[in-house]
Each structure stands twice: as structure tokens, then as C-alpha cells.
N, C-alpha and C positions, 0 to 999 in steps of 0.2 A: 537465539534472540527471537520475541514472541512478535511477529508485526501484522497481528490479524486486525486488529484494528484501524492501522494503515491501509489492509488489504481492504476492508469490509469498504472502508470509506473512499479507496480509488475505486472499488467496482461498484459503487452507488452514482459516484459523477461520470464514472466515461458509462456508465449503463449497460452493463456487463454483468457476464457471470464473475466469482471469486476466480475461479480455475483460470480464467483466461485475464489476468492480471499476476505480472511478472515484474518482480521487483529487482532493479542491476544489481550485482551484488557490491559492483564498488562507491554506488549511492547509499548504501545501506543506514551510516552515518545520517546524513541529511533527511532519509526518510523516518527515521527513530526520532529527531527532531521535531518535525510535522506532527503534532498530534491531534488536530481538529480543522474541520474545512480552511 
């Protein structure tokens, strides 16, 4: 499952690198859900 989009978009609010955002894996669901602020 592709979740860079997710990813791009939590490490732009918590103001962070990509790398250092870490997705649970048993939210994985919920965050596929999420697709814009």
C-alpha cells in the first residue's frame, strides 16, 4: 500500500522530515482514509 501522500502530508504539519514519520501499522486503515488536511 502506497501512503506517501499521507506521509508528505503528516511531515509538512508536525514540520518534520519524511523519514522521521512513522505510520502504526494497525491504523493503516484509517490513515488510507485520510486523504487531504
Amino acid at each position: 500500500m502506497n501512503l506517501t501522500v499521507q506521509r508528505r502530508l503528516a511531515a509538512k504539519i508536525l514540520k518534520c522530515g519524511l523519514d522521521r514519520v512513522w505510520i502504526d501499522p494497525e491504523h493503516i486503515e484509517d490513515v488510507k482514509m485520510a486523504m487531504t488536511r
